[in-house]
Structures are given as structure tokens and as C-alpha cells.
C-alpha positions in Angstrom: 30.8 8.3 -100.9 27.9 6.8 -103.0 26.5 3.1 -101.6 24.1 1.0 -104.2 22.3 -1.6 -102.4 21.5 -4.4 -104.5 18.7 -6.7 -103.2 18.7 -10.6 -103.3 16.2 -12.7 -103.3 15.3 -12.8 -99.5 13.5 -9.7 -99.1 15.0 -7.5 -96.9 18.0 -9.0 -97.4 20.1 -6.7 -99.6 24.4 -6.5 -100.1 25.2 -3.0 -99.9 28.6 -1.8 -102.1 30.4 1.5 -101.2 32.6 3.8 -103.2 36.1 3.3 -101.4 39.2 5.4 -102.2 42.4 2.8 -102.9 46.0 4.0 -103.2 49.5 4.0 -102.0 48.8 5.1 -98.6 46.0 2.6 -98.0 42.1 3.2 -98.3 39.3 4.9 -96.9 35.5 3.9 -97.0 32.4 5.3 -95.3 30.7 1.9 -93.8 27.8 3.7 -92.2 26.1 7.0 -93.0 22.7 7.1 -91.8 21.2 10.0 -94.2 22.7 8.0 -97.2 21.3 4.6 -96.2 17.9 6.0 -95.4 17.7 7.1 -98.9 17.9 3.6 -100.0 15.1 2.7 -97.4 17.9 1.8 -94.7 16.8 3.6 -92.4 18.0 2.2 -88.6 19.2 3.1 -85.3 22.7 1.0 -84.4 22.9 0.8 -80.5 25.7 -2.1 -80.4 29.1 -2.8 -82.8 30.5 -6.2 -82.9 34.1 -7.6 -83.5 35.2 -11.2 -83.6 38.1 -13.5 -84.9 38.3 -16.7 -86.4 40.7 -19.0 -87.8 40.2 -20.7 -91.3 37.2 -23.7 -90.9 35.3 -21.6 -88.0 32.1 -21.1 -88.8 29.4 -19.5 -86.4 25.8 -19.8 -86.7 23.4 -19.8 -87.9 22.4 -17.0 -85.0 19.4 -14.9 -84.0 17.5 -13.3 -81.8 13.9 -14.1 -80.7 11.2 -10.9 -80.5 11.8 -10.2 -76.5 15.2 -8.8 -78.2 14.8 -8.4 -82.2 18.1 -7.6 -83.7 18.9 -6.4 -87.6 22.9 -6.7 -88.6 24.9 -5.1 -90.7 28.0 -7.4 -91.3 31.4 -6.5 -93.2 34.2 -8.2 -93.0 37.1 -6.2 -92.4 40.2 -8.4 -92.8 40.0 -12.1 -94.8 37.0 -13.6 -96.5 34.3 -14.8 -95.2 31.6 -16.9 -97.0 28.4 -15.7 -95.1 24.4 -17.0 -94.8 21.6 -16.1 -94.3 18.2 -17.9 -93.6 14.8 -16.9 -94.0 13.0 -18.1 -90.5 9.8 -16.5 -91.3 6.8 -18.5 -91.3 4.4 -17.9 -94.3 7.3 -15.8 -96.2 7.0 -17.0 -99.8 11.5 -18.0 -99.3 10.9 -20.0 -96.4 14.0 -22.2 -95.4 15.7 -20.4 -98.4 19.2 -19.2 -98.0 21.7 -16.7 -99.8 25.7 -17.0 -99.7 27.9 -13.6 -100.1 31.7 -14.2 -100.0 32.5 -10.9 -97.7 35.8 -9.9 -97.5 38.5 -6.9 -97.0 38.9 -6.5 -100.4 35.6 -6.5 -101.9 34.8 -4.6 -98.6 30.6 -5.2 -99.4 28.4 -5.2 -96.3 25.6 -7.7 -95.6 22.0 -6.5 -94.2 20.5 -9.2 -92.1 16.8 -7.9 -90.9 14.7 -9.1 -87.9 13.5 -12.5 -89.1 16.4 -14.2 -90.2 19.4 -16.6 -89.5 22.5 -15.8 -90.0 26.0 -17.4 -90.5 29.5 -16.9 -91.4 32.6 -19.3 -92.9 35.8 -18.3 -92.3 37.8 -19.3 -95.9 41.1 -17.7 -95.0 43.6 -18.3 -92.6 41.9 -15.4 -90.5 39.2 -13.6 -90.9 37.7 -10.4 -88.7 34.0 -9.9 -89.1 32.0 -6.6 -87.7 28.7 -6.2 -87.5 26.3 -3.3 -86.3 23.1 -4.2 -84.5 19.8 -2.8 -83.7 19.5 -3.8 -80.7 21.5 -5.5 -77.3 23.2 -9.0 -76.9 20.9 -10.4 -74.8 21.7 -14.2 -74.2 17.9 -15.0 -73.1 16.6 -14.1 -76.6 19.3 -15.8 -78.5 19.0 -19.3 -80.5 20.4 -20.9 -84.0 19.7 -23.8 -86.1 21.9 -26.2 -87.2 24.2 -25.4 -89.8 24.3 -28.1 -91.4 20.1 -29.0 -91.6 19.2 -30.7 -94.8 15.6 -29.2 -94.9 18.2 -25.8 -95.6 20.4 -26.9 -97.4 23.2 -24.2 -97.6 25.9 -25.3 -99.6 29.5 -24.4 -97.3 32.5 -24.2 -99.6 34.3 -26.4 -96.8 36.4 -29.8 -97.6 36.0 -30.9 -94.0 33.8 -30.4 -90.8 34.0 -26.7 -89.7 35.3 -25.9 -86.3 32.1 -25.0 -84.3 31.0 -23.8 -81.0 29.8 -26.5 -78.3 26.1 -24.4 -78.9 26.3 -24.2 -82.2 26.7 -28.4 -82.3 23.8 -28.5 -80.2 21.5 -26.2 -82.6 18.2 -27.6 -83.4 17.3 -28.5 -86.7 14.6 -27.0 -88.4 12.1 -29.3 -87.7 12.3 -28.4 -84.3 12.2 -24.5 -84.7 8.8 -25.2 -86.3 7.0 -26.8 -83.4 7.2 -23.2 -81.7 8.4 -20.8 -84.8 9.8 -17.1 -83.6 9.1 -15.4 -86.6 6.0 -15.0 -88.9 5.6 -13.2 -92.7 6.2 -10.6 -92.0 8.6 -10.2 -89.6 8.4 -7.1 -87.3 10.4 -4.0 -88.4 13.2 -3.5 -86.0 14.0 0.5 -87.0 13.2 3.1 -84.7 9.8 4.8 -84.8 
């Protein structure tokens, strides 16, 4: 099945669209196959899958890991609709403290590359929604952090009514005033694909 990666304006950042097959009996899609995403220049080596569920108004982030534990994501959504974000956290990068928004969901089935250097987030817009994400490297709860996500020097716009339902860490986050005063990542962010 043919993918076309399409980047956005975060560089590195790219939405990746597969060729499914849809019909009576169901579908079928190939979300990973390493030779075809190396010929778009996604080349990596997954050594952990993810899986989490969240009801409608969660919303988780925005997440990363520090450089003792760099970790690039592949996210898809496989059940709902998710309206997901990503930061750019790298100091000196001409998108500094920009974001992107991609609604992901089971139907559009479109994947989400989020490289080393970058926050990431997800909204959950339906009543449930199931998120999976490959990574390049462990969970490793010493290298993790966020930012707030809801810091006005970022400014993502959520397609929420009310306050989200958040995690007592992810309440806590730091703004992004305070991730400055020791920054993680610099432009340009180390490569996190095998050598």
C-alpha cells in the first residue's frame, strides 16, 4: 500500500496518509512498513507501541522527552477523533513556540510524525477516542516533562467549549517561560533514528 507524507510547516513534522482497503467486511491498512517509509526519508527503529483511552474533554500533554531518553512518535488514532498538537521546543529553530493541529481519527486513519525536539498533545473530541503511538525509544519517567497546555506565549487554539479533563501533572506543567530558563532542545534537534 502506497503512503504520501505531506510535510507541515514544523520541519520534521510531516502527516503521513496510507492507501486503506474499505468494504463490506471492514478494512485493512498497512500503518508501518519500514522500507516504504525510508523511501520518504522515514527512516526509524520503533522499540516501544503505545495504547491509551480517553473519554470526550481529555486532553494529554503537551509531553516529551528530555535527551537522556530522546523519543520520536508516530501517532494514529485508531477509534474516535482526536484533535492533536504539536510544539516546536527547539531553541534557535526559525517555528519556535509554533504549533500545528491535525484532527486524527479512525476514519481518516492519517498518522502524525512527532520528531525528537518537539511537544506533543492530544484532544479527545468524541465520546471516546483510542490513540497509538510508536516510539523510538523507552518510557522512561526521569526524562519526561510538558508544558502547559494552555500557555499563551503558544497559543494553540483547542476546539473545546469548556476546561479539558487533565492529569494532576499535566495541571502542574510549566509554562514556557519556564522551559526557557534551562531549554532541552536546541535548532537542530538531535536525530533520534538509528545509526
Amino acid at each position: 500500500m502506497e503512503i504520501r507524507v505531506e510535510p507541515t510547516r514544523l520541519d520534521g513534522v510531516v502527516v503521513v496518509e496510507t492507501d486503506f482497503v474499505r468494504d463490506e467486511r471492514g478494512f485493512f491498512v498497512e500503518t508501518w512498513h519500514a522500507r516504504r517509509f525510508a523511501e520518504h526519508g522515514l527512516a526509524y527503529e520503533f522499540v516501544q507501541d503505545n495504547h491509551s483511552r480517553s473519554g470526550r474533554g481529555v486532553l494529554r500533554g503537551i509531553h516529551y522527552q528530555d535527551l537522556t531518553a530522546p523519543m520520536t512518535k508516530l501517532v494514529r488514532c485508531t477509534a474516535g477523533c482526536v484533535f492533536d498538537a504539536v510544539v516546536d521546543l527547539r531553541v534557535g529553530s526559525p517555528t519556535f513556540a509554533q504549533w500545528i493541529g491535525v484532527d486524527l481519527s479512525a476514519a481518516n486513519m492519517r498518522q502524525l510524525l512527532v520528531p525528537v525536539g518537539f511537544g506533543h498533545a492530544f484532544l479527545t473530541l468524541t465520546d471516546g477516542a483510542e490513540v497509538q503511538y510508536k516510539c523510538t525509544n523507552y518510557y522512561t519517567p526521569a526524562a519526561e516533562a510538558g508544558l502547559a497546555w494552555n500557555d499563551p506565549d503558544i497559543g494553540i487554539e483547542w476546539p473545546i467549549g469548556a476546561a479539558p479533563i487533565l492529569s494532576p501533572r499535566d495541571r502542574r506543567a510549566p509554562s514556557l517561560a519556564q522551559y526557557l530558563r534551562q531549554p532541552v532542545f536546541t535548532y537542530p534537534a538531535p536525530d533520534a533514528r538509528p545509526r
